[in-house]
N, C-alpha and C positions, 0 to 999 in steps of 0.2 A: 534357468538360471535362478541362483536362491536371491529372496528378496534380504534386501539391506537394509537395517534399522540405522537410523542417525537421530542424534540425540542435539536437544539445543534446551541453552541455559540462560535464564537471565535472573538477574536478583530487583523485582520491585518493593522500595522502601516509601511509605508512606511519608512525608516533611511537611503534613499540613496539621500540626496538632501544635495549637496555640497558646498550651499551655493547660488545659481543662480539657484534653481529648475531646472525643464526642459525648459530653456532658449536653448539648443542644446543638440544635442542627444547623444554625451559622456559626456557630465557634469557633470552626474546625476549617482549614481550610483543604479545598480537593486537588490539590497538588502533591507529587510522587518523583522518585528516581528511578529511570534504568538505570540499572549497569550491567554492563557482560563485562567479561575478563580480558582484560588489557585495552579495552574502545573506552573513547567518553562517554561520559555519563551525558545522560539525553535528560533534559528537566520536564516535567510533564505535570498537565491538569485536565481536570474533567472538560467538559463539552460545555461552550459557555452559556447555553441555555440550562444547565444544571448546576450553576454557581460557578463552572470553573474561569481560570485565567484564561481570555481570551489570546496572550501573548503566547503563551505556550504549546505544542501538541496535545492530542486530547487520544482516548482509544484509538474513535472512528479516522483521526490523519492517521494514526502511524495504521493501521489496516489498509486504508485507502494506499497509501505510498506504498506500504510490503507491496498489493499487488499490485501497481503498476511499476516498482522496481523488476522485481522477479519476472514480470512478462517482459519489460526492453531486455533485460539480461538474456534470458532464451532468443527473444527475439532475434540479438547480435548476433548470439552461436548458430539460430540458424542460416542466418542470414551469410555469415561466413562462412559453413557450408556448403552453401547455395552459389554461391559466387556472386551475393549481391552485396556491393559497398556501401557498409552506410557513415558516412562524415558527419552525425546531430541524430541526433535524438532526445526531443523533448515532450513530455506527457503532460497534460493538465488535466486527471483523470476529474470526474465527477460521479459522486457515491451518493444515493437516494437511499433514505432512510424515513420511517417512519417511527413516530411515539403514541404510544394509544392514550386512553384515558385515565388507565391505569399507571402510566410511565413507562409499560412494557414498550422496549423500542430494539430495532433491527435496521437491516440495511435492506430493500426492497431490490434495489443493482447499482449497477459498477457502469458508468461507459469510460473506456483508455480512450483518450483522446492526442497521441502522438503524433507530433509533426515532425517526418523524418524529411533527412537532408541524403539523398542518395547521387552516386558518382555519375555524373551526364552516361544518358545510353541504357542504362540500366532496365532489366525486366519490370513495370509495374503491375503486372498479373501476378509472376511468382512473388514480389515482396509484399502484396495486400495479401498474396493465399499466405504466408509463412505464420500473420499472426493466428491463424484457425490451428497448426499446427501446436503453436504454443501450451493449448490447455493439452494437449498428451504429458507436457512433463514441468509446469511449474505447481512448486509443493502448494504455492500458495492459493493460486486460482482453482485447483482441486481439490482445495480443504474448505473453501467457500460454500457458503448455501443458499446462493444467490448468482440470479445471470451476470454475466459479466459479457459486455459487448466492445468490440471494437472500430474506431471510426478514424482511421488516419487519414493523414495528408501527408502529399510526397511534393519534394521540389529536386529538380537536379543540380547539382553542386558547378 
């Protein structure tokens, strides 16, 4: 089967320029806009150990949230596949990162920490196997360059 290209768009605008750009290096502030076409605009800043707003998203959330979005999303399709119900699903992922000395900084891993609400009765061998299934097809956990682990909890509904 030929492989399929998909294309995604967003437009980032910088709104942190005070008036004097980056004439100096607090001048300016490191706040930005998504937008894609026809969604809200998402308001966004640096990491607030790098001067940004802490009230706002920073790279590292909206990273961390893609991939724990994109893993429940598969995870449901498997899951209804499977014939396992799921009624909740909530994530509290947690992203490890490091900054060197230099400012060079990464994400070292990822743990998904989902706490699924599954219909009484239900298999819990095949709904913890589903999440190993996951990384075969979310774009986002296979474009990472970092482990990405996962650790749920199951209650029955």
């Amino acid at each position: 089967m030929p492989m399929a290209e998909h294309d995604y768009g967003a437009r980032i605008a910088w709104t942190g320029n005070r008036g004097q750009g980056t004439a100096s290096y607090r001048g300016y502030a490191r706040t930005w806009d998504v937008t894609t076409p026809g969604k809200p605009v998402i308001h966004c800043s640096n990491d607030p150990l790098l001067g940004g707003d802490p009230a706002l998203p920073n790279p590292e959330d909206l990273l961390l949230a893609s991939l724990s979005a994109c893993h429940m999303l598969w995870y449901l399709h498997l899951a209804s596949q499977a014939g396992i119900v799921v009624h909740g699903y909530v994530d509290d992922p947690l992203g490890v990162g490091e900054t060197l000395p230099g400012g060079e900084g990464r994400f070292l891993r990822a743990t998904l920490r989902p706490a699924i609400e599954l219909a009484a009765g239900a298999d819990l061998t095949l709904a913890d196997r589903l999440h190993h299934e996951v990384d075969r097809y979310c774009f986002i956990a296979r474009s990472v360059n970092f482990p990405v682990s996962v650790e749920a909890t199951y209650r029955p509904r």
